[in-house]
Biopython code that builds the backbone (N, CA, C, O; Angstrom):
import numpy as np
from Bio.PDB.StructureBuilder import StructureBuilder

atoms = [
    (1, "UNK", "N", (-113.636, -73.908, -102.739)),
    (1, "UNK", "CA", (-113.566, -75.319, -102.479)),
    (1, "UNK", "C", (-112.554, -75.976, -103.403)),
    (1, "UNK", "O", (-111.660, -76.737, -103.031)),
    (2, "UNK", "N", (-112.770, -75.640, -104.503)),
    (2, "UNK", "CA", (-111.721, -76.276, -105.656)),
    (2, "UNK", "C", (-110.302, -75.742, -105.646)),
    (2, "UNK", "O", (-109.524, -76.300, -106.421)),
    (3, "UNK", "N", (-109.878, -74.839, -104.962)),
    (3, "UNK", "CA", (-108.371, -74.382, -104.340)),
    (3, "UNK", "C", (-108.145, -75.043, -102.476)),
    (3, "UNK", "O", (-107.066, -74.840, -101.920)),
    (4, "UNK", "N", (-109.265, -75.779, -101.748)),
    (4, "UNK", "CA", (-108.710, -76.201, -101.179)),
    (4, "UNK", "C", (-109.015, -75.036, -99.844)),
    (4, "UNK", "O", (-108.534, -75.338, -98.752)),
    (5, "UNK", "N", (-109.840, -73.675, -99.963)),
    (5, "UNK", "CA", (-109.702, -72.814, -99.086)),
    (5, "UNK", "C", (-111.218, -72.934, -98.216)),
    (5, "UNK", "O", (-111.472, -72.474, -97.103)),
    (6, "UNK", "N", (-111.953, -73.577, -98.977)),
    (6, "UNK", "CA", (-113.262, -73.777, -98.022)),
    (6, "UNK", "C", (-113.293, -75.536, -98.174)),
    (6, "UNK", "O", (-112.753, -76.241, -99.027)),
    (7, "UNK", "N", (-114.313, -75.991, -96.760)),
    (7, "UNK", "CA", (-114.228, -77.318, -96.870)),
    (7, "UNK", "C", (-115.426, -78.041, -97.949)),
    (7, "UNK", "O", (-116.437, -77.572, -98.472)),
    (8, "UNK", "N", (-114.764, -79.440, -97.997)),
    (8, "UNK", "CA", (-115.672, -79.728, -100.056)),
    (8, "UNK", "C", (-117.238, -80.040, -99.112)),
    (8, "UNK", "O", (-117.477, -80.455, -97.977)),
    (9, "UNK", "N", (-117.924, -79.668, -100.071)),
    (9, "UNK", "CA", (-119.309, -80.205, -100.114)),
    (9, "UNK", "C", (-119.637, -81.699, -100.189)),
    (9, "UNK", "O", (-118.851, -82.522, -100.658)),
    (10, "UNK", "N", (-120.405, -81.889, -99.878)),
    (10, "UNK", "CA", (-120.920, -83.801, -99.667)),
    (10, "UNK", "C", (-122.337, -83.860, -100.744)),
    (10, "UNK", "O", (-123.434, -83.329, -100.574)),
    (11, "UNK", "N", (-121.804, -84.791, -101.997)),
    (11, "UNK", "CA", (-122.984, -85.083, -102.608)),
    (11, "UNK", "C", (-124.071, -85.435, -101.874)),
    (11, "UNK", "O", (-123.907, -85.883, -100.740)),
    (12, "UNK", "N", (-125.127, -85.308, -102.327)),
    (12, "UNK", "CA", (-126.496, -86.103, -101.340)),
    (12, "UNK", "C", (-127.716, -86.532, -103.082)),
    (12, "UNK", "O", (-127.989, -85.862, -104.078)),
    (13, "UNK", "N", (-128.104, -87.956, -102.618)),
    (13, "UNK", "CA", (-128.614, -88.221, -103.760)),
    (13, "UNK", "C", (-128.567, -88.771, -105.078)),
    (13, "UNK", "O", (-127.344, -88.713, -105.201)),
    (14, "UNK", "N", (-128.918, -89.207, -106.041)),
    (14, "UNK", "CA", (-128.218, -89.745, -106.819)),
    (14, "UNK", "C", (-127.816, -88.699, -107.931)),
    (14, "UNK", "O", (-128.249, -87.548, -107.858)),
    (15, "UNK", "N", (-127.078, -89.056, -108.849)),
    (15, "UNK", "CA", (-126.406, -88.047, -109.742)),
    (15, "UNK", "C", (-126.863, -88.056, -110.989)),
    (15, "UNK", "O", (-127.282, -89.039, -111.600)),
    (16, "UNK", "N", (-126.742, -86.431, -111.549)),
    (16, "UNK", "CA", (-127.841, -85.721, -112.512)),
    (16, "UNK", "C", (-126.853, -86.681, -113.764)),
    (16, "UNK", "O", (-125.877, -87.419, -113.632)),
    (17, "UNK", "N", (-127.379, -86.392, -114.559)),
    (17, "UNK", "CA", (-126.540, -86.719, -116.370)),
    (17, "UNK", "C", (-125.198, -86.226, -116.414)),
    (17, "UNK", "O", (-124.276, -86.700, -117.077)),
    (18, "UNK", "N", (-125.156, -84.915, -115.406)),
    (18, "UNK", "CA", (-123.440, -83.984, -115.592)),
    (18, "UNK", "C", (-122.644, -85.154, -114.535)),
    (18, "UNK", "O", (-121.459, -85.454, -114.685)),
    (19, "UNK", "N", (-123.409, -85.660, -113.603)),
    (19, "UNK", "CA", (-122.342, -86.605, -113.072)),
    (19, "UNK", "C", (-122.207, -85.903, -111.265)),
    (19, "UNK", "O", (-121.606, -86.193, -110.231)),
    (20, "UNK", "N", (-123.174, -84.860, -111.743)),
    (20, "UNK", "CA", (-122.719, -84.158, -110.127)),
    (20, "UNK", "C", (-124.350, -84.780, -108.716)),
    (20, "UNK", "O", (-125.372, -85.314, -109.147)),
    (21, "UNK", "N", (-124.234, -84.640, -107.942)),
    (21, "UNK", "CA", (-125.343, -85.031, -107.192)),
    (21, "UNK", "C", (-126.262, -83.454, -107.041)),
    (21, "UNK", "O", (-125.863, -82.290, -107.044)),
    (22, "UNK", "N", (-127.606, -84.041, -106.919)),
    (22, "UNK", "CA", (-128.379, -83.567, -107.278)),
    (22, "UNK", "C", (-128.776, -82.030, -105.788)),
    (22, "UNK", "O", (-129.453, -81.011, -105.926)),
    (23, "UNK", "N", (-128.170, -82.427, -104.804)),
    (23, "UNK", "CA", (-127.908, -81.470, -103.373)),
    (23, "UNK", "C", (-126.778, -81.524, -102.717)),
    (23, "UNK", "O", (-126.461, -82.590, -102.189)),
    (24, "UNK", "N", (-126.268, -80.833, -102.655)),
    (24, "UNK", "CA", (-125.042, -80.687, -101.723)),
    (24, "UNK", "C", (-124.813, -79.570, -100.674)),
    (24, "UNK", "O", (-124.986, -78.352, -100.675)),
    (25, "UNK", "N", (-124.322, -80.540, -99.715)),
    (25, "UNK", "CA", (-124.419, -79.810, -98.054)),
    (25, "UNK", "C", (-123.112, -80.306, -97.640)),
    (25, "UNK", "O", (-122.399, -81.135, -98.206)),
    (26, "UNK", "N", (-122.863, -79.483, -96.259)),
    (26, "UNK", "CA", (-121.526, -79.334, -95.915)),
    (26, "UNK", "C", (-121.428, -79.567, -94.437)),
    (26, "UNK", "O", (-122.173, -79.067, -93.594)),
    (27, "UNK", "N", (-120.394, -80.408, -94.208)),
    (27, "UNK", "CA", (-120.561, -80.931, -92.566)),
    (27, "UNK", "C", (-120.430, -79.678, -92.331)),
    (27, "UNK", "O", (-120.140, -78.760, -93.099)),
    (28, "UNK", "N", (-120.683, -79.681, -91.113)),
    (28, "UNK", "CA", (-121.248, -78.054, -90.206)),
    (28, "UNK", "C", (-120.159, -77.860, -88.940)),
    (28, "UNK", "O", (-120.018, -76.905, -88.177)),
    (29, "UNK", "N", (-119.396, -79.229, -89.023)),
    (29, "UNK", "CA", (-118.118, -78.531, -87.524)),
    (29, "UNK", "C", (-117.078, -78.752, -88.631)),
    (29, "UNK", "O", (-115.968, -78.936, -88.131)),
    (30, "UNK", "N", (-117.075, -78.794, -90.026)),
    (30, "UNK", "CA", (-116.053, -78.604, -90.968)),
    (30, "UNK", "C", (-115.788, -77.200, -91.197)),
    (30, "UNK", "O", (-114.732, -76.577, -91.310)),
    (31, "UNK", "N", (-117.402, -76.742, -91.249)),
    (31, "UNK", "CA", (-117.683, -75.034, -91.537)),
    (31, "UNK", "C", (-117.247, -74.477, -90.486)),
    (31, "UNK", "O", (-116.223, -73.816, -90.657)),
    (32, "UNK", "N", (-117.652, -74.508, -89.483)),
    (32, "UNK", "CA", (-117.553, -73.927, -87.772)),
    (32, "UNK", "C", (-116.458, -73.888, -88.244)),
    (32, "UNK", "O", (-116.197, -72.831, -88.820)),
    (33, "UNK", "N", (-115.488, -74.838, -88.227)),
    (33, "UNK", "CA", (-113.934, -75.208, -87.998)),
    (33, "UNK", "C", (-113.141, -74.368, -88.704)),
    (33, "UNK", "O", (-111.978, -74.083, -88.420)),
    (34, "UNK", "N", (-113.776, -73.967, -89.630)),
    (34, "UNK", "CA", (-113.213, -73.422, -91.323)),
    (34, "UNK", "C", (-113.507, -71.837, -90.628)),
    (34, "UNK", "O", (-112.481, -71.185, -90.435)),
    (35, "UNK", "N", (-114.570, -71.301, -90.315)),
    (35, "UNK", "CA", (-114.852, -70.050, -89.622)),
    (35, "UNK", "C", (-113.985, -69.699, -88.427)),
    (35, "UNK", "O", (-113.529, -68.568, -88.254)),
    (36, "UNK", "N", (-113.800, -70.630, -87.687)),
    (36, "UNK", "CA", (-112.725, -70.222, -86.386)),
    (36, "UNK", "C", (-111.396, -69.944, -87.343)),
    (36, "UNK", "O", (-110.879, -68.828, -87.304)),
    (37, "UNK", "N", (-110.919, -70.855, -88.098)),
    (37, "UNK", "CA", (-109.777, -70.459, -88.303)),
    (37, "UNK", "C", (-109.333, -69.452, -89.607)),
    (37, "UNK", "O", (-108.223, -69.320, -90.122)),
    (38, "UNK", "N", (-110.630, -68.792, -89.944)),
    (38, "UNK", "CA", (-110.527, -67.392, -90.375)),
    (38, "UNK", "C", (-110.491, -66.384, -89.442)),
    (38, "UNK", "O", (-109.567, -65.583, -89.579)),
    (39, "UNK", "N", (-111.311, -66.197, -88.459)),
    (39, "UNK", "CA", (-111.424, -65.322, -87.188)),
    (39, "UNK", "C", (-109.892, -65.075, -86.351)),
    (39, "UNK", "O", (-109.657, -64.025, -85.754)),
    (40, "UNK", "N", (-108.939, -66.197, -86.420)),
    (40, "UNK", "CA", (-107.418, -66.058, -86.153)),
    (40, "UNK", "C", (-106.561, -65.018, -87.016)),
    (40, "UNK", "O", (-105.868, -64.101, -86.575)),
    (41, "UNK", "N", (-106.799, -65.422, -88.513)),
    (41, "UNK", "CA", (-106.015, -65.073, -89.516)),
    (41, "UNK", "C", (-105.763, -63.427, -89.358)),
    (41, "UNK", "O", (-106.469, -62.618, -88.756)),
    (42, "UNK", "N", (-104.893, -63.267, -89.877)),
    (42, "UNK", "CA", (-104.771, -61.231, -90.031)),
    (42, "UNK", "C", (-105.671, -60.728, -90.866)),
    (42, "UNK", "O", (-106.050, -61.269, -91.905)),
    (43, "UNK", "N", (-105.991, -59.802, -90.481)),
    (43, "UNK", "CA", (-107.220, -59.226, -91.607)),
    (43, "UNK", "C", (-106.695, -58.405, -92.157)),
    (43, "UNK", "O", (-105.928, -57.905, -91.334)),
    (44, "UNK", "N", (-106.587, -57.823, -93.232)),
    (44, "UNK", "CA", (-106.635, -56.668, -94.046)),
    (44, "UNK", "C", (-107.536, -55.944, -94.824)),
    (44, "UNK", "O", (-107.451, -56.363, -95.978)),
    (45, "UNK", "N", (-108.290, -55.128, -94.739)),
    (45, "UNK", "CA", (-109.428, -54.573, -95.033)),
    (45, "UNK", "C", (-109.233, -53.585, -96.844)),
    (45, "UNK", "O", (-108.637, -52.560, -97.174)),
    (46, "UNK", "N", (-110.128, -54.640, -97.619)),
    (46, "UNK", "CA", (-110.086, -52.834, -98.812)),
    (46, "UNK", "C", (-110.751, -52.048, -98.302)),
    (46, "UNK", "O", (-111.536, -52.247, -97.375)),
    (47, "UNK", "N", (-110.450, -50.753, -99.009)),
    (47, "UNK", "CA", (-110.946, -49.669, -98.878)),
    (47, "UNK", "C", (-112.449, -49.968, -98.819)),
    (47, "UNK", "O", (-112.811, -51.105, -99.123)),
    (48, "UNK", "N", (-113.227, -49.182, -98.507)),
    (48, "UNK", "CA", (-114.513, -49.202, -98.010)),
    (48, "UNK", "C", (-115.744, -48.100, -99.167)),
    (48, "UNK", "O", (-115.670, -46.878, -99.040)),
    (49, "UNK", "N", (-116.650, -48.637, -100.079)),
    (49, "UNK", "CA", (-116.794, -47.122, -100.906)),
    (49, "UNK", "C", (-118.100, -46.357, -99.699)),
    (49, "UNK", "O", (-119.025, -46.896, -99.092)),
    (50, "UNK", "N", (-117.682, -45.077, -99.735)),
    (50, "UNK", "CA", (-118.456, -44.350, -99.124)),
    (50, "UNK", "C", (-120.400, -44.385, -99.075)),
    (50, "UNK", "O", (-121.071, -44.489, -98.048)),
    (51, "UNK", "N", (-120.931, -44.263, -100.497)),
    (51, "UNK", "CA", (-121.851, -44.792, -100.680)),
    (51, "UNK", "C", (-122.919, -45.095, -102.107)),
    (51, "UNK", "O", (-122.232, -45.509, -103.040)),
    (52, "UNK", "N", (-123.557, -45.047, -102.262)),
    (52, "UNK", "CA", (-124.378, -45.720, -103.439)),
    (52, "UNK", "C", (-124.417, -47.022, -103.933)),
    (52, "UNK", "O", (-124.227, -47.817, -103.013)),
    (53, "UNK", "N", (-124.635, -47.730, -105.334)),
    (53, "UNK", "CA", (-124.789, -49.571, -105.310)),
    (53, "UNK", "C", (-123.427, -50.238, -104.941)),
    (53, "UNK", "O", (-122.340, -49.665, -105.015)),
    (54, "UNK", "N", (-123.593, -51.288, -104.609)),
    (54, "UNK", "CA", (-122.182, -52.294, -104.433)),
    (54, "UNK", "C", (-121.784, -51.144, -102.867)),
    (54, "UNK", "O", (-121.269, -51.947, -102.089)),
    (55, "UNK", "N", (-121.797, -50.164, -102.367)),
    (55, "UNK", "CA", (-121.203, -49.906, -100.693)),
    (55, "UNK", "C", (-120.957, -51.172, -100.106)),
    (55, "UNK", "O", (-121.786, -52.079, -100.034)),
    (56, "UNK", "N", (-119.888, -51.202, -99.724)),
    (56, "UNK", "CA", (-119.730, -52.658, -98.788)),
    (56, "UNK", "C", (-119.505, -52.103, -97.581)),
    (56, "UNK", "O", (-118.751, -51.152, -97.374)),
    (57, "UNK", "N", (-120.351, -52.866, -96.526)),
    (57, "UNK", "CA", (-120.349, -52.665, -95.028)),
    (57, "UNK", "C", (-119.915, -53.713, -94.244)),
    (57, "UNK", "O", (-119.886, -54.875, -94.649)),
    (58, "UNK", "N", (-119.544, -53.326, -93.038)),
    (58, "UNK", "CA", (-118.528, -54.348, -91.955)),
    (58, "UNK", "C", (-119.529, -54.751, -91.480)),
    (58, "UNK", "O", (-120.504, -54.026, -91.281)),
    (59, "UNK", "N", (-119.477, -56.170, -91.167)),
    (59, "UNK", "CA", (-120.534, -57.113, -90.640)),
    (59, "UNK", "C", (-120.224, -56.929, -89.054)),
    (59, "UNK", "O", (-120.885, -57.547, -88.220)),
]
sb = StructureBuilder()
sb.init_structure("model")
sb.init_model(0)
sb.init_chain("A")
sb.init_seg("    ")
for serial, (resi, resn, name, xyz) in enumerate(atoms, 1):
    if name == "N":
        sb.init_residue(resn, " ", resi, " ")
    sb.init_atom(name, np.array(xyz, "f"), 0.0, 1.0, " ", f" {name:<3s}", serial, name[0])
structure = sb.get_structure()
């Protein structure tokens, strides 16, 4: 969010002592919107580890 690559969050509520709000949620056709236009992009895949902790699998 703070580079601008996901869309910002929406305070909800009034704000803690740090100054930030106390819940934050995210319009949902910002997200959708933000998801379609990853699903376009080129993918490039890392390597994949075969298996034991941390294995990452294709969704």
């Amino acid at each position: 969010m703070n580079e601008g690559h996901f869309p910002a969050s929406v305070g909800l509520g009034p704000a803690r002592s740090d100054g930030f709000a106390r819940r934050a949620v995210w319009v949902r056709a910002e997200v959708e919107q933000w998801v379609r236009d990853q699903v376009v992009k080129p993918r490039t895949y890392a390597p994949v580890a075969k298996s034991g902790r941390g294995a990452s699998q294709l969704a």
